[in-house]
matplotlib code that plots the C-alpha trace (Angstrom):
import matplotlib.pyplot as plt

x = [-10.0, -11.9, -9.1, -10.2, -9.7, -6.2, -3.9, -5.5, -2.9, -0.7, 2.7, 4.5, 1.5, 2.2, 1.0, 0.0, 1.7, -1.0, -0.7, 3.2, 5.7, 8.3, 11.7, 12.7, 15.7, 16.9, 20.3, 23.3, 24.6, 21.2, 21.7, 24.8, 23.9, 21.1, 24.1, 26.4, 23.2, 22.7, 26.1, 26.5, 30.0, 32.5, 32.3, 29.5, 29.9, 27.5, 27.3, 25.8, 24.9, 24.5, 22.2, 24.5, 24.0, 23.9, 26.2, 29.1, 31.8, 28.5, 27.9, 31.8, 31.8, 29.2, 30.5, 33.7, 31.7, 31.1, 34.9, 35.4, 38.2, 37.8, 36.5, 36.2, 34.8, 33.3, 33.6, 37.8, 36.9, 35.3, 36.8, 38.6, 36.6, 38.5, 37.9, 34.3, 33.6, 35.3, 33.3, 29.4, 30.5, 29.0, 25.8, 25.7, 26.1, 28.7, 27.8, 24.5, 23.2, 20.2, 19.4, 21.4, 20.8, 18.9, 22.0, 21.7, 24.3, 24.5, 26.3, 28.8, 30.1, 31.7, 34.0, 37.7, 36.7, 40.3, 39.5, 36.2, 38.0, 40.8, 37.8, 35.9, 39.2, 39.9, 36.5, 36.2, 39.6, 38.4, 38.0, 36.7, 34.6, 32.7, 33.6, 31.9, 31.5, 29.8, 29.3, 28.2, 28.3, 28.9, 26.4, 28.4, 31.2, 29.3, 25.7, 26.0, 24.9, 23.5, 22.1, 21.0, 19.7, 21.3, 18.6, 18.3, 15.2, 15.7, 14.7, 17.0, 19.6, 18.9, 18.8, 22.4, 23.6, 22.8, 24.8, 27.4, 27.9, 29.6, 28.0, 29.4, 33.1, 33.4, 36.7, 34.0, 33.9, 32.4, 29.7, 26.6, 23.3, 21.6, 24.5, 24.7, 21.1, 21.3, 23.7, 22.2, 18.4, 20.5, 23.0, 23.6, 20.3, 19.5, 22.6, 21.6, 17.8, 18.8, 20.9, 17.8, 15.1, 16.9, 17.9, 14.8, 13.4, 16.4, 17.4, 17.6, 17.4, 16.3, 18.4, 16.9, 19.8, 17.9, 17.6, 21.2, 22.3, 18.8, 19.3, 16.4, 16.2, 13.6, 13.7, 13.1, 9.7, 8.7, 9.7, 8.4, 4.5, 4.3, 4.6, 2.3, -0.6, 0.5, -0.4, -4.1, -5.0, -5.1, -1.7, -0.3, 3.0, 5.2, 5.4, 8.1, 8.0, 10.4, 11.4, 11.5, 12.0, 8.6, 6.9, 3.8, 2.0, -0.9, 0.9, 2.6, -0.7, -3.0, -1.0, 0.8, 3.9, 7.2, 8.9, 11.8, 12.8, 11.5, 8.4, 7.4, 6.8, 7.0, 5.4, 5.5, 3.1, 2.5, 5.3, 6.7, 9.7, 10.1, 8.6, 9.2, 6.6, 6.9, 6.0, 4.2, 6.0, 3.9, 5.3, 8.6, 9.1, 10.8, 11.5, 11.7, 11.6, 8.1, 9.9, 10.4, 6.8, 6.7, 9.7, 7.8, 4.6, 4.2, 1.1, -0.6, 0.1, -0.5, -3.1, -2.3, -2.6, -0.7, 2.1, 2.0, 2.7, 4.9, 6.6, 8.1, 7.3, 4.4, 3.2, 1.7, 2.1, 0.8, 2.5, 1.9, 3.0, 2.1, 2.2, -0.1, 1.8, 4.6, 5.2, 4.8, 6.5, 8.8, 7.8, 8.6, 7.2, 7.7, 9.6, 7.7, 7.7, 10.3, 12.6, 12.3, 13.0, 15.8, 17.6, 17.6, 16.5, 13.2, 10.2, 7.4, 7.0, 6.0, 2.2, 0.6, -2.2, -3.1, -6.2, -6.6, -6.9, -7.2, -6.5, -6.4, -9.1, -7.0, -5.2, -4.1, -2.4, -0.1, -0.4, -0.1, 1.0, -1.1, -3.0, -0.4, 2.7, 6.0, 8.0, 10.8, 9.8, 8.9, 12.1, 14.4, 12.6, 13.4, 17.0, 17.2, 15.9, 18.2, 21.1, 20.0, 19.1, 15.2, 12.8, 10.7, 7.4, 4.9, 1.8, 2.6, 3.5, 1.4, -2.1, -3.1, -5.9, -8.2, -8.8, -10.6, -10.9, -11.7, -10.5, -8.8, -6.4, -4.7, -1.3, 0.0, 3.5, 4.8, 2.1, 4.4, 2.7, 3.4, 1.4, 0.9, 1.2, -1.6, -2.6, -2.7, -2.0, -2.2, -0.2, -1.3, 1.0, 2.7, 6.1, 8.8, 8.8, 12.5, 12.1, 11.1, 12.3, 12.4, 12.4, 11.9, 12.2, 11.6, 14.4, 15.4, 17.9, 17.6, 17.3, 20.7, 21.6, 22.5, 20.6, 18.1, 19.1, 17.4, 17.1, 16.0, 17.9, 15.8, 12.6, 12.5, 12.6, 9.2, 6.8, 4.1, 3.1, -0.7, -1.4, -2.7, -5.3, -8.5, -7.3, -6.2, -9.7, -11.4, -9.1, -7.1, -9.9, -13.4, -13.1, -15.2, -17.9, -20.6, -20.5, -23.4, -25.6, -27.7, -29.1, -25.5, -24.0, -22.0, -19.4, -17.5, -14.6, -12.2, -9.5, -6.9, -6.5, -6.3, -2.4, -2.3, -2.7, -4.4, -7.8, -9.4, -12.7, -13.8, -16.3, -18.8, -21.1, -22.5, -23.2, -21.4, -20.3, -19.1, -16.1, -15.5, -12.3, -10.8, -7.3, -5.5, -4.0, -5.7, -4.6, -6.9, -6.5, -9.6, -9.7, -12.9, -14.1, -12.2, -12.3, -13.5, -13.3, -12.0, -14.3, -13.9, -17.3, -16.2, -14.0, -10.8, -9.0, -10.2, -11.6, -9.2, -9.2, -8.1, -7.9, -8.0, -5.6, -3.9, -2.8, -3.2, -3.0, -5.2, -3.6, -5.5, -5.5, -7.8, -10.4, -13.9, -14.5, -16.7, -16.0, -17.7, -18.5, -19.6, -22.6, -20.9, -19.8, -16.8, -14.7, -12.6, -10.2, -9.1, -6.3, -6.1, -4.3, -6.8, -8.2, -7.9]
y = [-10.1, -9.5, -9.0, -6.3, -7.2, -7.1, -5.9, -2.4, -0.3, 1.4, 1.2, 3.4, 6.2, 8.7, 12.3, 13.1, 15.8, 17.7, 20.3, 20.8, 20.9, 19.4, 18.2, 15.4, 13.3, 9.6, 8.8, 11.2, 11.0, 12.2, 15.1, 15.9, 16.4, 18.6, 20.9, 20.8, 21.7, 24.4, 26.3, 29.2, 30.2, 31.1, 30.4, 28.8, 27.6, 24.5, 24.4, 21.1, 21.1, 17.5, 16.7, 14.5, 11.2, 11.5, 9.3, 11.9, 9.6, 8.3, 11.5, 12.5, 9.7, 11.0, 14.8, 13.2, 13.4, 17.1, 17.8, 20.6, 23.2, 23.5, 20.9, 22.1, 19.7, 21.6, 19.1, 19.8, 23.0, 22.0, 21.9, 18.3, 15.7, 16.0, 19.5, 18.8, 16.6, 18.2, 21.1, 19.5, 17.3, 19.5, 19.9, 16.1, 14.8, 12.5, 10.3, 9.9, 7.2, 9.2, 12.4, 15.9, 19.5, 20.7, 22.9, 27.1, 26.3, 26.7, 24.8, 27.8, 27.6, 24.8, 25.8, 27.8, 31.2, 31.1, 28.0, 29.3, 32.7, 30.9, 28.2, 31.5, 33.1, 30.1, 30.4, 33.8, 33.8, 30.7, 32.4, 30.1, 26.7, 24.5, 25.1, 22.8, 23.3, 19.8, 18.6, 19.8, 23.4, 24.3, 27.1, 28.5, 28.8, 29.8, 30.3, 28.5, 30.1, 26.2, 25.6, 21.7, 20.8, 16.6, 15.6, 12.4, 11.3, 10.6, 7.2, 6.0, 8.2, 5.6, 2.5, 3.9, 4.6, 0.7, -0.5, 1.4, 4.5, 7.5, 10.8, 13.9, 14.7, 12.3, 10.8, 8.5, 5.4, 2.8, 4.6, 2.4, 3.1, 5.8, 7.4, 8.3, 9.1, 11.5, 13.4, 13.5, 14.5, 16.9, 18.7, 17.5, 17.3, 20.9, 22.8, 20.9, 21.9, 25.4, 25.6, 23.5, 25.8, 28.6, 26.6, 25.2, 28.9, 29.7, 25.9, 25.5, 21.5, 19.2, 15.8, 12.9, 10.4, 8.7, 5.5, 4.3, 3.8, 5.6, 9.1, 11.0, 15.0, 17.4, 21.0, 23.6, 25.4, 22.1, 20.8, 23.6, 23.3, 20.3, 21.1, 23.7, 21.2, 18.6, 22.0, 22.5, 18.4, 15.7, 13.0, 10.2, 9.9, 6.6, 4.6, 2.6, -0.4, -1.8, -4.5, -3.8, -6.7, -6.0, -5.9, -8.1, -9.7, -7.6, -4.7, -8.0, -9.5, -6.9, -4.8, -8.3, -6.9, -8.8, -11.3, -9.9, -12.3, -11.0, -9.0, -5.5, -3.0, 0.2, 1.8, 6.0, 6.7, 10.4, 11.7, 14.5, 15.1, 11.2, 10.2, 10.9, 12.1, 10.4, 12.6, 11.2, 13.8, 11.8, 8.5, 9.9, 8.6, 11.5, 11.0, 13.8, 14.3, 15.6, 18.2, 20.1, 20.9, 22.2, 24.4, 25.5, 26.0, 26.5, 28.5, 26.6, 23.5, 24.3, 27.1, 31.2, 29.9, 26.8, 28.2, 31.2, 29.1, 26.5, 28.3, 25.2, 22.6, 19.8, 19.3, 16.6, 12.8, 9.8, 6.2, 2.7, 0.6, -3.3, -5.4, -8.0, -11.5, -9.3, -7.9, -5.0, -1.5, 0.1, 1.6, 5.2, 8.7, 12.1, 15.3, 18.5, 21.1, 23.3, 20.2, 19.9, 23.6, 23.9, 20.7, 19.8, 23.5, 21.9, 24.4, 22.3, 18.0, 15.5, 14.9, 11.3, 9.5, 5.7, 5.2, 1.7, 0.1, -3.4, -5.6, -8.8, -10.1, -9.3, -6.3, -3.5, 0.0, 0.2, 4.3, 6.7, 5.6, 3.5, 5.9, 5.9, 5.2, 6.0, 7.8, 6.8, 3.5, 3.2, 5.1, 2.5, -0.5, 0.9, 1.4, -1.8, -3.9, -1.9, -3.0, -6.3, -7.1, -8.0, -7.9, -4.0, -5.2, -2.7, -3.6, -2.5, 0.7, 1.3, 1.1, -1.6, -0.4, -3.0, -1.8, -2.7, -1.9, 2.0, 3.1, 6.1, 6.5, 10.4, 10.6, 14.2, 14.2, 13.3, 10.5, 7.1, 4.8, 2.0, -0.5, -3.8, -7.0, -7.9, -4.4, -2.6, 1.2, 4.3, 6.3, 10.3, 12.8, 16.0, 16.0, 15.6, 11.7, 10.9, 11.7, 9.0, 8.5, 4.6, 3.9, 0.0, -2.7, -5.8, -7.1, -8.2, -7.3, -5.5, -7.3, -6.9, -8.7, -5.5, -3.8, -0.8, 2.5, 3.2, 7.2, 6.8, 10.0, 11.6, 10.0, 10.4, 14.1, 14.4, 11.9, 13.3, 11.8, 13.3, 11.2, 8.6, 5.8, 8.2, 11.2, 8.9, 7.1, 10.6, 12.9, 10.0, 7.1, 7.2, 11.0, 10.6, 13.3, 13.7, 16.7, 15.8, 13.0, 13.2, 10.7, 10.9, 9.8, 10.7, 13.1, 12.8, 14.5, 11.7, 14.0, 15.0, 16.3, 19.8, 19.9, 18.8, 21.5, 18.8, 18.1, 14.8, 13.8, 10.5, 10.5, 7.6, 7.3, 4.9, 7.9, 11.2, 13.5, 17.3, 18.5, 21.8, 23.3, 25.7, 27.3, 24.2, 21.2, 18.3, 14.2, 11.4, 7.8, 5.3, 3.4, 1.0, 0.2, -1.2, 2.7, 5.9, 8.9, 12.9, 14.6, 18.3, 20.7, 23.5, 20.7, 22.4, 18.8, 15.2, 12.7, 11.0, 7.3, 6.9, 2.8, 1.1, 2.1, 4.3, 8.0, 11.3, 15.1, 17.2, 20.4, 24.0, 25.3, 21.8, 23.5, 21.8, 18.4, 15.3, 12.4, 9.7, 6.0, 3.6, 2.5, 0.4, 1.9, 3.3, 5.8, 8.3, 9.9, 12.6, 15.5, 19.4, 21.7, 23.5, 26.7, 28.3]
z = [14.0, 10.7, 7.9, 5.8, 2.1, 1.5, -1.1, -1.7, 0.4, -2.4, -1.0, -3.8, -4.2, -7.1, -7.5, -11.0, -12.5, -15.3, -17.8, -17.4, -20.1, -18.4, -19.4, -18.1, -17.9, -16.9, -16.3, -15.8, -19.6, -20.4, -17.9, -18.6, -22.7, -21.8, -19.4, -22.1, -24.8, -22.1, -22.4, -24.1, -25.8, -24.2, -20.5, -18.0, -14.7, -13.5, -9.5, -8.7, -4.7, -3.2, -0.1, 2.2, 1.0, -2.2, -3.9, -5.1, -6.8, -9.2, -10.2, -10.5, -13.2, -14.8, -15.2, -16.6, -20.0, -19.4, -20.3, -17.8, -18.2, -14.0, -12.0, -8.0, -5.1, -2.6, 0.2, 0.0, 1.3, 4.4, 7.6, 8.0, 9.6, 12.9, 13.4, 12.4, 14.8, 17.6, 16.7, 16.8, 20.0, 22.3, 20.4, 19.9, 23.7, 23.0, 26.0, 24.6, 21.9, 20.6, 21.6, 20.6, 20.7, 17.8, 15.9, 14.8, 12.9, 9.2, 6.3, 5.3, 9.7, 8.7, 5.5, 5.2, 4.2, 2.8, 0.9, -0.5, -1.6, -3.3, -5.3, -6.5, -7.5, -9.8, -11.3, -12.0, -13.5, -15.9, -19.4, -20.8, -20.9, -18.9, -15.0, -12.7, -8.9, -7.3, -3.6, -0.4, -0.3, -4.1, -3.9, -1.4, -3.9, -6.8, -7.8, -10.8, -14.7, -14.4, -10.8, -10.0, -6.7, -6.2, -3.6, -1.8, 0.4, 3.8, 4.4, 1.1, 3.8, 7.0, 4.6, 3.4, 7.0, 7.8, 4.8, 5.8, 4.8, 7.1, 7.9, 6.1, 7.2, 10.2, 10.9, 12.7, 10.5, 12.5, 14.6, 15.1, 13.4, 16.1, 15.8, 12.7, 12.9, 15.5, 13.9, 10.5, 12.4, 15.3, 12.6, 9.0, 7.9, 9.5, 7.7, 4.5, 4.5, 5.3, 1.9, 0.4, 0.9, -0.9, -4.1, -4.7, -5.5, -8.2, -9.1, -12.6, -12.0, -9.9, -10.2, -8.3, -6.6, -4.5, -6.4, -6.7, -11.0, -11.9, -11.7, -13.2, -13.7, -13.8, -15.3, -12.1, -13.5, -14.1, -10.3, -9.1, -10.6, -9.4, -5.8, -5.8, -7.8, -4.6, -2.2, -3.7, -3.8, -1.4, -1.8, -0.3, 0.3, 0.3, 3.0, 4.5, 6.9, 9.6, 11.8, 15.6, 18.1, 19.5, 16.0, 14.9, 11.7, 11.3, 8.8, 6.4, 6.4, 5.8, 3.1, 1.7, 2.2, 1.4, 3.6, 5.6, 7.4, 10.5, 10.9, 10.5, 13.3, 12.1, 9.4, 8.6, 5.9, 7.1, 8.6, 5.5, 7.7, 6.2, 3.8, 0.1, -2.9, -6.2, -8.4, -12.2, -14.9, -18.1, -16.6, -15.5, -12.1, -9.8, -6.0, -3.5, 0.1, 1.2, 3.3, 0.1, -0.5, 3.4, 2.4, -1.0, -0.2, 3.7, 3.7, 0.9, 2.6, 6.1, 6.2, 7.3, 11.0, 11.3, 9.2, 12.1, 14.4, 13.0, 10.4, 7.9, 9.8, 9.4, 12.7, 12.6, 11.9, 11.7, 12.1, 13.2, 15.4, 15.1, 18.0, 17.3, 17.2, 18.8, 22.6, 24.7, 23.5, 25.7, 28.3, 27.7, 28.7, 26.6, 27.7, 28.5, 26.8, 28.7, 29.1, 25.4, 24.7, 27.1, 26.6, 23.1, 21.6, 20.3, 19.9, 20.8, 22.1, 21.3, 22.5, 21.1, 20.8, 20.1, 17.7, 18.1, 14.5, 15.9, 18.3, 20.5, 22.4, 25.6, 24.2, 26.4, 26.7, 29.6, 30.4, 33.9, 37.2, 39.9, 42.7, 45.7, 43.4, 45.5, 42.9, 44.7, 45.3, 40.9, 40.2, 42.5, 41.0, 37.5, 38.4, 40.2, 36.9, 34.3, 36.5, 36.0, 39.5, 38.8, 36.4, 37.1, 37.8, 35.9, 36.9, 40.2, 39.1, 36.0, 34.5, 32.2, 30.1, 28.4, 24.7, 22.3, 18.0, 17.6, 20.6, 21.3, 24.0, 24.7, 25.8, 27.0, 27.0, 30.5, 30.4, 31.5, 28.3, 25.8, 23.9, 25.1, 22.5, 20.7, 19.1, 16.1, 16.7, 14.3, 16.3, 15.9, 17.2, 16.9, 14.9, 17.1, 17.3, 18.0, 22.0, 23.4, 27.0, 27.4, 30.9, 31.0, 27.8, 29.4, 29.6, 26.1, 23.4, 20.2, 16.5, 16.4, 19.3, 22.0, 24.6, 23.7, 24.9, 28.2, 29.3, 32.8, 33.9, 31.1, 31.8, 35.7, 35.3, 32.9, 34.6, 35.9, 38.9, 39.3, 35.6, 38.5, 37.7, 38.3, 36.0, 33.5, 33.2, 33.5, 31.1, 28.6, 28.1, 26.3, 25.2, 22.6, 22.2, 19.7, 17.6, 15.1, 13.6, 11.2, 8.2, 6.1, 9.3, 12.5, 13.3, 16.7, 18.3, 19.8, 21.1, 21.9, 25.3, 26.7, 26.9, 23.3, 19.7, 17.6, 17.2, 15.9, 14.5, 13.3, 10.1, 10.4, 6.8, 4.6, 1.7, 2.2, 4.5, 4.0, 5.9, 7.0, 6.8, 9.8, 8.5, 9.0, 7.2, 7.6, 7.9, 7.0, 7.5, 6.5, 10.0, 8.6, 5.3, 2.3, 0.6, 0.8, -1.5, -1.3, -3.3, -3.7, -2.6, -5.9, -8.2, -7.8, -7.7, -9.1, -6.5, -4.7, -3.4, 0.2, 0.6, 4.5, 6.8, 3.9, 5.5, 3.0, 3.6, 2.6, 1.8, 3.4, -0.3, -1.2, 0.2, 1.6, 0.6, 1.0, 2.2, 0.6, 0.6, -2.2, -0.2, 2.5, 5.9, 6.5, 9.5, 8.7, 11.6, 11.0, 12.3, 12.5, 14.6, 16.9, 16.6, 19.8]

ax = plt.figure().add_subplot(projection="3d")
ax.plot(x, y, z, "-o")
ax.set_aspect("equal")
plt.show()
């Protein structure tokens, strides 16, 4: 494999924040001077609401200084973490390690209307002073003369969840890690965003936790301007890497990341449901969940006819998976779209691609069934080797599909699929990435030592049989078509497939290409070429460099843009949703 020049791939990507007068803030004591500066005589009430996760006995300490006349914490007021759980264990299949049902529920279902009564009676009867309402659900108690939004991304959540830290109200202490993520993805984080989305509108502050010791603050306008200059220009967001017991070398050796001890199999670098933004206030670092610019700027963002369909949701993502040096994915298959809607309450599914970035000499994609496949025959075998009786022999049952670097490979959901060792995948897919019915894992334990979850109750239920060796070859393989060429360079529509709402194109130039926009968000990833620039066609935001294998969105309200090289060739894919 040629190693593109390494080094270049900006792991902690900033978005520039220009023209605003912001105030800015590091470290509670610095936060709380400007609350108290705040106050007016007489009495003021400061309602502090905290994402789950955030670190609530740091910032307790730090409101000490504050000397409060009334000091409420809204998490007494929520039902006890008994009756909370017996409450969500319906919706979060208790029997099940991973998958729940996506809650309706909302943040105040789960408080004493008693108990938030009595807390607003002791406010408003508070003459005088500083009163100060903190935790999950304050707003619900009061809106605050001082309203701060204590946010936390979601990623810093997971890393907390692994170190050991309990979901919100859980008399649950020791549940393991997919656990604790299902019920954050399935419930906590659901009720939380809900409250979120209003407060960021009206927030006086925004108080960044995520970095445990270094809290920083923003003023709200200021917060505020920021996402909407992030709507109108093309940004990164940060990426994070992790270890899976397939994983490869071709991520740590290509972006020089850090030893881990292990290797690195995962990395999300444009997945906003994920990742974070930091965001540059004059050198003023400020983290924030990416989500929050969906929330603020939907139409902006996603363009008048993706928003109509998807509402507040970024529906699409890119990711990576890194086999090369490692082993075979799971084999897996995705649910369908009713099975989606009516199990787990989930809109749409998750439809995939694999745009191979690299690989192997003898690298492959294992994807559809073998003409003449016996379900039954396939779905004993399966059963037979998760018992432990024998080993499930795939390529009996399954395609093996040479590939090769460039490559794209379609995957419809109910498409049996996984990537074999020795390849380098950017993985492009619609959003909901967390159902993945693994039906087959070869056999071998997890990092930590125990079996990987296997759904074959789940799985056997959304193959599709007809995705035989012929239709796969015809509809899933080589669906590349060319849409122009001209002396700037080529333009060709790689996918997706029929079933599937995104469209990709892959930009092929040695100079510079314009791109046309059509009313939806797009995703870029540099696939070949050490860098490539966003240029805008009317200047409405400063060129942007996008360096190999490094995602970016460009927002609707960015509108048309070049891409452009320094000279040497480069390939751009990119992803849209469809029109029509």
């Amino acid at each position: 494999m040629k190693k593109i020049k390494a080094g270049q791939f900006e792991c902690f990507p900033q978005v520039k924040v220009d023209g605003v007068n912001a105030k800015v803030f590091n470290g509670l004591s610095d936060a709380v001077s400007q609350w108290k500066q705040d106050c007016k005589e007489n009495k003021n009430v400061i309602t502090i609401e905290c994402y789950p996760g955030v670190n609530q006995q740091e910032l307790a300490q730090g409101l000490q200084a504050l000397g409060a006349s009334l000091v409420i914490h809204s998490d007494d007021l929520a039902f006890a973490p008994e009756k909370m759980d017996e409450i969500l264990e319906r919706d979060l299949l208790p029997h099940d390690p991973v998958f729940g049902i996506m809650t309706v529920r909302t943040l105040k279902d789960f408080f004493y209307e008693e108990k938030l009564a009595e807390a607003r009676r002791k406010v408003q009867e508070e003459d005088k002073g500083i009163v100060v309402v903190y935790g999950v659900g304050a707003s619900l108690v009061h809106p605050g003369d001082i309203q701060v939004l204590a946010d936390i991304t979601r990623w810093e959540i997971q890393l907390r969840y692994r170190r050991g830290m309990t979901n919100w109200r859980t008399a649950q202490k020791d549940l393991p890690k997919l656990k604790k993520y299902k019920r954050g993805f399935f419930a906590e984080w659901r009720w939380a965003d809900r409250e979120k989305e209003h407060l960021l509108n009206t927030m006086n502050y925004y108080l960044d936790m995520t970095t445990e010791g270094e809290p920083v603050m923003v003023d709200g306008d200021a917060y505020r301007q920021a996402l909407v200059q992030a709507s109108r220009r093309p940004f990164r967001m940060v990426p994070y890497f992790d270890p899976g017991v397939w994983g490869g070398h071709w991520m740590k050796d290509h972006f020089e990341l850090p030893e881990n001890g292990s290797n690195y199999a995962w990395s999300f670098d444009g997945v906003p449901e994920e990742n974070s933004l930091i965001l540059n206030f004059d050198g003023t670092l400020v983290q924030t969940p990416a989500l929050n610019l969906v929330y603020q700027k939907p139409v902006a963002l996603l363009g008048d006819r993706v928003h109509a369909r998807f509402g507040k949701e970024f529906p699409i993502r890119f990711d990576m998976l890194d086999t090369v040096g490692g082993q075979n994915l799971s084999l897996q298959v995705h649910p369908l779209t009713e099975y989606i809607q009516n199990q787990f309450n989930m809109r749409y599914t998750q439809d995939e691609s694999y745009y191979i970035l690299d690989a192997d000499d003898n690298a492959g994609v294992w994807l559809g069934t073998k003409t003449g496949t016996d379900p039954k025959a396939m779905e004993q075998a399966l059963r037979d080797a998760q018992s432990g009786e024998k080993p499930f022999e795939a390529e009996k049952f399954v395609n093996y599909i040479p590939v090769k670097k460039h490559d794209h490979v379609l995957i419809p959901a109910g498409t049996v699929h996984c990537s074999g060792a020795g390849t380098m995948v950017l993985e492009i897919s619609a959003t909901p990435y967390i159902f993945t019915f693994k039906l087959w894992d070869w056999g071998r334990l997890d990092l930590d030592g125990k079996p990987r979850p296997i759904h074959l109750d789940h799985g056997m239920k959304n193959i599709q049989w007809n995705r035989n060796t012929e239709w796969v070859n015809e509809q899933l393989v080589g669906c590349v078509t060319t849409i122009y060429e001209g002396e700037e360079g080529r333009v060709e529509r790689t996918g997706l497939h029929e079933r599937e709402f995104i469209d990709t194109f892959r930009f092929d130039t040695a100079s510079k290409m314009k791109v046309q926009r059509n009313d939806s968000v797009h995703v870029l990833n540099l696939v070949d070429g050490e860098r490539a620039r966003i240029v805008s066609a009317d200047g409405r935001f400063e060129p942007m460099t996008l360096h190999y294998a490094e995602t970016c969105i460009v927002p609707n309200d960015a509108g048309e843009y070049w891409i452009e090289s320094d000279g040497e060739p480069i390939k751009v894919i990119l992803a849209c949703v469809r029109n029509g």
